[in-house]
N, C-alpha and C positions, 0 to 999 in steps of 0.2 A: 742437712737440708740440701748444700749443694750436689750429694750422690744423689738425692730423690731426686732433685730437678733435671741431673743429667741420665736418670734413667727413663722418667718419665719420657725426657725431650729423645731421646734412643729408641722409645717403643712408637712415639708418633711418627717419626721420620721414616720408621719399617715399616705400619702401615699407610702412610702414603706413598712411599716407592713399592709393595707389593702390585697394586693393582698397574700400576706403568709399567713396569716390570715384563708382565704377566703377555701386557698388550702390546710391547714392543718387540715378541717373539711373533706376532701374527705376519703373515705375507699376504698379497691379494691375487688370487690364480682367476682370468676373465676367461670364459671360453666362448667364441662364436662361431655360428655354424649358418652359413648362406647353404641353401639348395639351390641345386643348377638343374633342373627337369629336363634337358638339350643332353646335357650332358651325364646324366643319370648319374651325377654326384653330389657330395656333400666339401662345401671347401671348408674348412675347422681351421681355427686360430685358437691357441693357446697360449695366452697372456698373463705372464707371470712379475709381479710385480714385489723386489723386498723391500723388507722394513728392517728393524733389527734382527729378523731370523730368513732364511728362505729355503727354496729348492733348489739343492746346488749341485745335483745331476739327475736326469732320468733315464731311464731304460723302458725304451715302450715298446709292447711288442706289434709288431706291425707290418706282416705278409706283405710280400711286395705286389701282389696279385688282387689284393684290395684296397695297398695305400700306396699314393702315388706323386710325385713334387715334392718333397718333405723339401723346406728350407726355412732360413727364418735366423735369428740372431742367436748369438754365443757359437760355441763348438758343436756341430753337429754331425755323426758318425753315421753310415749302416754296416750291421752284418750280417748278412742270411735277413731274417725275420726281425732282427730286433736294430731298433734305433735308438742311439745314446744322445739325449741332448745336454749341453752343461752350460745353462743362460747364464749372460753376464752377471755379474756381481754386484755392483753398485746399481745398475739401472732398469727398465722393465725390458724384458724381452720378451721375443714372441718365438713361436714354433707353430708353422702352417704346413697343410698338406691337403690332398686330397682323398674322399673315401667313396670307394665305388658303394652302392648301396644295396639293389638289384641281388639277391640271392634265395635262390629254389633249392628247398629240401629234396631228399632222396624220394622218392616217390612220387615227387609232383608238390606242387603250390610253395609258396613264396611264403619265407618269414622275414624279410625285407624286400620293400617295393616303392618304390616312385612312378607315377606316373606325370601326366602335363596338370591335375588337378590336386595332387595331396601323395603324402608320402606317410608310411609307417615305418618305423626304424627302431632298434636299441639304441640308446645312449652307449650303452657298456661297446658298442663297437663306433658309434661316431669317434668316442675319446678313449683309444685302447688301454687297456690294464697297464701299469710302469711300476715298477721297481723306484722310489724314490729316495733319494740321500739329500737328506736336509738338517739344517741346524738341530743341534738335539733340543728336544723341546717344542719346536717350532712346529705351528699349527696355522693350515690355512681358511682364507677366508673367501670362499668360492659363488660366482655369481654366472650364469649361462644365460644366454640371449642369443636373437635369431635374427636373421636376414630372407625376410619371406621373398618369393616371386611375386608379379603385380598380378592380382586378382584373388593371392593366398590371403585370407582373411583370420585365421584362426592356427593355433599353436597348445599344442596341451601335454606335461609331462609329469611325472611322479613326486615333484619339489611342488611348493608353492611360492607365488609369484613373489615379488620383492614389492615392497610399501609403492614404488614409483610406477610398479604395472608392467613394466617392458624389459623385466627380467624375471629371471628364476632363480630362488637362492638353493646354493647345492650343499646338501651337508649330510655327511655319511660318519655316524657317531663313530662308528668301529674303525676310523683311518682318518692319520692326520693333514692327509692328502686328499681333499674332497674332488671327486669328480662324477659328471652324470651316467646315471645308470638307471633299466629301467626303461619299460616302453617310451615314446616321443611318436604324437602325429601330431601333423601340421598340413594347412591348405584347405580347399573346401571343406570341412568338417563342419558336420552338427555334435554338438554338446549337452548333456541335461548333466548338470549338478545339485550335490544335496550334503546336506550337513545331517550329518547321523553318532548322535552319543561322541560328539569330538569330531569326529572324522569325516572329513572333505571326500565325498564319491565324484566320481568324472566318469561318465559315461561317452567314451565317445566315436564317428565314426566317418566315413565320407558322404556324405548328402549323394541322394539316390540307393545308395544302397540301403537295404532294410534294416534301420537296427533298431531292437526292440528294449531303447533307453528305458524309460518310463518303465517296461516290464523289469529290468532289472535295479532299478533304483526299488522298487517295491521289492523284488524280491529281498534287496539288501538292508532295508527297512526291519524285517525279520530277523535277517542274519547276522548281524553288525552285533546287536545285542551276545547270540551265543557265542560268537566266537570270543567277544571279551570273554565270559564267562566260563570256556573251552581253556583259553590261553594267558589269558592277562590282558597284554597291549595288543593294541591295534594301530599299526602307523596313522599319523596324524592325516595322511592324502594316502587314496588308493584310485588308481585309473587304470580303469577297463578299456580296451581298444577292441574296437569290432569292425572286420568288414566281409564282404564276400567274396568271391574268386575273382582273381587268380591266387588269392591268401590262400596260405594253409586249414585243410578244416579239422580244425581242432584246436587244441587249447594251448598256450605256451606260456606261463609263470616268469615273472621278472622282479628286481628289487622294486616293491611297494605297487607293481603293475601286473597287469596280463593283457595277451591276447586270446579273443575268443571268434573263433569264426561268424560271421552272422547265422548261419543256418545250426548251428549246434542250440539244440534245445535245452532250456533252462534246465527241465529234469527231463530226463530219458528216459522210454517204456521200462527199462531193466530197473529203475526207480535210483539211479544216481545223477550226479549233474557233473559237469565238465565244469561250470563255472565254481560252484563248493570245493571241487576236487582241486581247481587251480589256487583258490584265495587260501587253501589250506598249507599250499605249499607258500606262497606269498607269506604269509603272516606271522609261520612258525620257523621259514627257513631252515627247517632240518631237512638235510642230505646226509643216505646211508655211507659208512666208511665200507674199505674194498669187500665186496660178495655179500653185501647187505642192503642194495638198493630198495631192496624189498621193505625194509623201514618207512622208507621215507613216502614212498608211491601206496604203501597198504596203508598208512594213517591219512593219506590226504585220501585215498578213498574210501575209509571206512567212516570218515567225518562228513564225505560229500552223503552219506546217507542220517549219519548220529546226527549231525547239525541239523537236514532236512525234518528229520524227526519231532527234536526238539522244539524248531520252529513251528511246528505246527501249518510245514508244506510238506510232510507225508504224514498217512496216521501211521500209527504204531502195527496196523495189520500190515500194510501196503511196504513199512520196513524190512517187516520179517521177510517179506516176497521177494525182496533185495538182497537181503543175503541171502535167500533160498538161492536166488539165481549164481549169486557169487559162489557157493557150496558146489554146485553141479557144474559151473563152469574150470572151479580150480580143483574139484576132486583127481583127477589123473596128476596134479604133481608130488614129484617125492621130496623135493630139494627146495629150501627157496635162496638158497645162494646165487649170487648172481649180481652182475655189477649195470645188468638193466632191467628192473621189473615192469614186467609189463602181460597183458592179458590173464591166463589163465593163473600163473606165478602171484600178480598183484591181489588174483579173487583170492586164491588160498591165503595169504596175507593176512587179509582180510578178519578171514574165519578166523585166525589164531590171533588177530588181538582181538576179537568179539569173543573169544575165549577168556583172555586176558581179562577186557573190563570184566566180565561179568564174575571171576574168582574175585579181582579186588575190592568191587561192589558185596558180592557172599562175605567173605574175610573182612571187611571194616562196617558192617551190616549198613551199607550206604550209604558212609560217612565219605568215602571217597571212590575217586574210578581211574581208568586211563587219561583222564585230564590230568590228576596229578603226577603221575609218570613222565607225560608229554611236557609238561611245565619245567619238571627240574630238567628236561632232556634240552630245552630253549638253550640254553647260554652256548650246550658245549657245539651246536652246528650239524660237524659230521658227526655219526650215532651210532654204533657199532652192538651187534646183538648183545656182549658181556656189557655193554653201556646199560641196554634196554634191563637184562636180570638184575643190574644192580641198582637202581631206582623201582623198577617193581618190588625191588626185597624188602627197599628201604619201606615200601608204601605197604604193603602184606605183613612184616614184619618176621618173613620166614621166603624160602624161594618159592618162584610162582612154577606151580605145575604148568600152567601152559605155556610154558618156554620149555619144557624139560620132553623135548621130541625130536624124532628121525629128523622131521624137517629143519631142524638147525645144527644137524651133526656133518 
């Protein structure tokens, strides 16, 4: 009787120290970011706070051409590009700086911009990428908040808001070092929101300029549905950002966000969309590994038209006309290696996974397609053409002839 009592009282003592345990490895990382419109920057504080676990060095990488004033508490180093922080120990510290925001693409227009009324930005560059060394095990617990200008009324980014309203909770499953990423606009902004099968849409954009909310919450009304159905998940919040020039015109994909120009049309006379094309890269996050970019840019375009389809925002004639044009525009390539695909390279793409589905649809008599390929292809990220044959095999159950061509030698 006495060994039962002292094993029983053994098993209870483990599970109440498991759950303490577990939570005494958490840290708390605060990040805040004031805009300065004068000064066409972003001033960033990073506030690190331990518990029983923490961050106890980072490496962020950090051009001195875009970050500027780094100081702040613990040991703090630069060399070249990268900046080593290593916060105190026992107590919270901070690590501030400055980030210039302002940056025009090659060709013209802006994929960051502030003006005196609102700003569009990445997160992934307010709070640059780090290298982190932390207690093993140790997981933080991450919260971002903002310091508007007086008359900025409005703030919207890829997390959703914290119970109290005047924060943002940040959390990136895949790292134990959460930090924001992902479009962020703020300041005069209009908003329309919508809840769709789970998932928080954010439409949003600077008042005066044209942006055609409402058109695209409808359109996503539609699409929200296929793409589960395409992919599985769908992040819990997805925010679209739109404005008009001096922005870039065109589209740009971010974790759980994009930007899409105001003037770029839903769907396009050539019958694809820039906005389907973006949210497919968004949702699936596959990126081609080296000389296979063509992966990753032919399925978010062959979906900006499958998905259309489906949905019942193209018919099924007005599809084919889509790849017709895709055929005749990428007929002249021989190769599609290449570590940027884009235009003619992308259409060819194209045609060869519309090859694809339709053997895996023949071969499982339309038990399955390139959804299932693309599914098992989710976990591994970068995606590599021997990737692509060996989950078509897996799904065919023998190799796919439309992988077995010039264009992948």
């Amino acid at each position: 009787m006495t060994n039962f009592r002292s094993l029983l009282l053994a098993l209870l003592l483990s599970l109440l120290a498991t759950p303490a345990a577990a939570a005494r490895l958490d840290y708390d990382v605060d990040y805040t970011v004031q805009f300065l419109p004068a000064a066409g920057e972003a001033a960033v504080t990073i506030r690190i706070t331990p518990g029983e676990g923490s961050a106890r060095r980072l490496r962020l990488h950090m051009p001195e051409a875009r970050y500027s004033n780094v100081r702040g508490d613990g040991d703090i180093s630069r060399k070249g590009d990268t900046v080593t922080w290593v916060p105190a120990r026992d107590k919270a510290s901070r690590l501030r700086f400055r980030y210039r925001i302002n940056h025009e693409r090659r060709g013209g227009g802006y994929d960051a911009l502030m003006t005196e009324d609102w700003v569009i930005v990445r997160g992934d560059d307010l709070v640059p990428r780090a290298a982190v060394s932390a207690t093993k095990g140790a997981d933080s617990r991450a919260r971002l908040r903002f310091i508007l200008p007086k008359g900025w009324s409005n703030v919207d980014t890829p997390f959703r808001r914290a119970n109290n309203g005047k924060s943002f909770v940040i959390v990136n499953p895949e790292r134990n070092f959460d930090r924001p990423t992902g479009w962020i606009i703020a300041g005069s902004v209009g908003t329309r929101r919508e809840e769709i099968e789970g998932t928080e849409i954010s439409v949003a954009g600077p008042k005066g300029d044209v942006i055609r909310r409402n058109d695209m919450l409808a359109f996503f009304n539609s699409l929200v549905p296929e793409f589960k159905r395409a992919f599985g998940e769908v992040p819990r919040k997805l925010l679209i950002v739109s404005a008009g020039d001096p922005m870039w015109r065109g589209g740009l994909s971010g974790p759980r966000s994009l930007f899409l120009h105001a003037d770029r049309p839903l769907i396009s006379e050539n019958g694809t969309s820039t906005l389907t094309h973006e949210l497919t890269h968004v949702i699936t996050r596959i990126r081609g590994a080296e000389d296979d970019d063509w992966i990753a840019e032919g399925l978010a375009e062959f979906y900006s038209i499958e998905l259309l389809r489906r949905a019942g925002l193209l018919s099924d004639s007005r599809a084919d006309k889509a790849h017709d044009w895709m055929a005749n525009h990428g007929r002249d390539i021989k190769t599609l290696s290449s570590n940027r695909s884009h235009g003619p390279r992308t259409a060819r793409a194209v045609q060869l996974l519309r090859a694809l589905d339709a053997e895996i649809r023949q071969a499982t008599r339309g038990k399955r397609s390139l959804d299932d390929v693309v599914q098992a292809l989710l976990p591994l990220r970068e995606v590599s053409r021997e990737d692509l044959r060996k989950q078509a095999e897996a799904v065919i159950g023998r190799p796919a002839r439309a992988l077995d061509t010039a264009l992948l030698e």
